[in-house]
C-alpha positions, 0 to 999 in steps of 0.5 A, spaced: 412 911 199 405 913 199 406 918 193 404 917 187 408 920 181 406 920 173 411 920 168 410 921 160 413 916 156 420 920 155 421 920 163 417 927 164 414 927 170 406 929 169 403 928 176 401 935 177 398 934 170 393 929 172 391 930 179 385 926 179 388 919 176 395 921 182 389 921 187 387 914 185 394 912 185 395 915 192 389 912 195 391 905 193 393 900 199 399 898 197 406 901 199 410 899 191 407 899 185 410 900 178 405 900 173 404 901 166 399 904 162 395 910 158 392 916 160 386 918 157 381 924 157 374 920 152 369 925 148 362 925 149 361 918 145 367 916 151 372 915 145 379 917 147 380 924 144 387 925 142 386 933 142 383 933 149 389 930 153 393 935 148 388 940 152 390 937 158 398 936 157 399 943 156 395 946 162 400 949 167 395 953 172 393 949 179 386 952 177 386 950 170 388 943 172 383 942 176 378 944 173 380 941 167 380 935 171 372 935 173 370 938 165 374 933 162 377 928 167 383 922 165 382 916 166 388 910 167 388 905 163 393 900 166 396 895 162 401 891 165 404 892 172 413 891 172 413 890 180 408 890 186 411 891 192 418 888 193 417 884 187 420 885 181 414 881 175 418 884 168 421 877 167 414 874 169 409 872 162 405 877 161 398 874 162 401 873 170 402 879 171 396 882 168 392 877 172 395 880 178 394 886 175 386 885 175 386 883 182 389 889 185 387 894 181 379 898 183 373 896 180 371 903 178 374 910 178 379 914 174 385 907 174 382 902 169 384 895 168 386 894 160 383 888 158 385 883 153 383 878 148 386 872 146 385 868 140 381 874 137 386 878 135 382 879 128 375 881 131 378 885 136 381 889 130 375 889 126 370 891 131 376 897 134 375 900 126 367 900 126 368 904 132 373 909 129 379 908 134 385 909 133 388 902 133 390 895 139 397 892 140 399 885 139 402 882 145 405 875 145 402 872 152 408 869 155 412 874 153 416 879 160 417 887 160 422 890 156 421 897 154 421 899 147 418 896 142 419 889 141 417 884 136 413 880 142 408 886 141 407 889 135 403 896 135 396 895 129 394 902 127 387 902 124 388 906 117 383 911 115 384 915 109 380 918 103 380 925 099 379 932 101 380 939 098 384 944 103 379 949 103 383 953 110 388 953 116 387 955 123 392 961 126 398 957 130 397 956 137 403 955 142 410 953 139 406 952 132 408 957 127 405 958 120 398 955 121 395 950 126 392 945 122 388 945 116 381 945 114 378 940 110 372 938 106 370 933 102 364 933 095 357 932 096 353 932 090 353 939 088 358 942 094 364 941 099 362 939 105 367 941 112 369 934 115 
């Protein structure tokens, strides 16, 4: 039917969650669609912030969802589509289904289309590094959907370390106990400086 629903990856419905991408679904002019992609809600540089969508994931009040999704709204960024109306596309090769993915989906609005690149896979990666983003996944392009991991995509996470000094915790916050997070710092010449 008309009536989009919105599901975490471990089937948990999160549609009332993220109504501003739901009403984008819902308005699309197509009776079926099974799409797979990532919700994001960007910082003010319009990177994915990990700790905005954890704000978001755990509002429960129609008031506070709906203002969250004005002051830090979600975004969709669509990835591959399993089936289009009375078709099922998850034994077609990726590239397939994502060319007709491109032309069904808005060119503006809170569903993006996931672009890829093909051939460089190193530059993409280098280039996702420079910009401090968590990481790209490999997919090979004649490959079909299967849910799960799969050596036809393989997850590449950008590794970022360094040294710090634990110089406090936060309180716990919801289901935590003992503390929330730590508080790091790194050396300067002559002081620690919070990181």
């Amino acid at each position: 039917g008309k009536k989009p629903h919105l599901y975490y990856r471990r089937g948990n419905d999160s549609t009332a969650v993220f109504p501003e991408v739901a009403r984008a679904l819902g308005a699309l002019p197509y009776g079926s669609l099974v799409l797979d992609g990532e919700v994001v809600v960007k910082d003010e540089a319009g990177r994915p912030s990990f700790q905005r969508l954890q704000k978001r994931a755990q509002l429960s009040r129609a008031i506070d969802i709906e203002r969250a999704s004005v002051e830090m709204p979600a975004t969709l960024h669509v990835f591959d589509l399993l089936g289009f109306e009375e078709f099922d596309l998850r034994s077609q090769p990726l590239v397939e289904r994502k060319a007709i993915l491109r032309e069904i989906l808005p060119r503006a609005g809170p569903l993006r289309f996931a672009d890829h690149v093909e051939g460089k896979g190193k530059e993409l990666y280098e280039q996702v590094h420079a910009r401090r983003l968590e990481g790209i996944v490999a997919k090979k392009a004649d490959s079909p959907y299967r849910p799960g991991r799969s050596a036809d995509w393989l997850k590449m996470r950008v590794e970022r370390t360094g040294d710090f000094v634990v110089v406090g915790y936060t309180r716990p916050e919801g289901s935590r106990a003992g503390f929330g997070g730590l508080v790091l710092a790194v050396y300067e010449p002559g002081q620690l400086v919070y990181v």
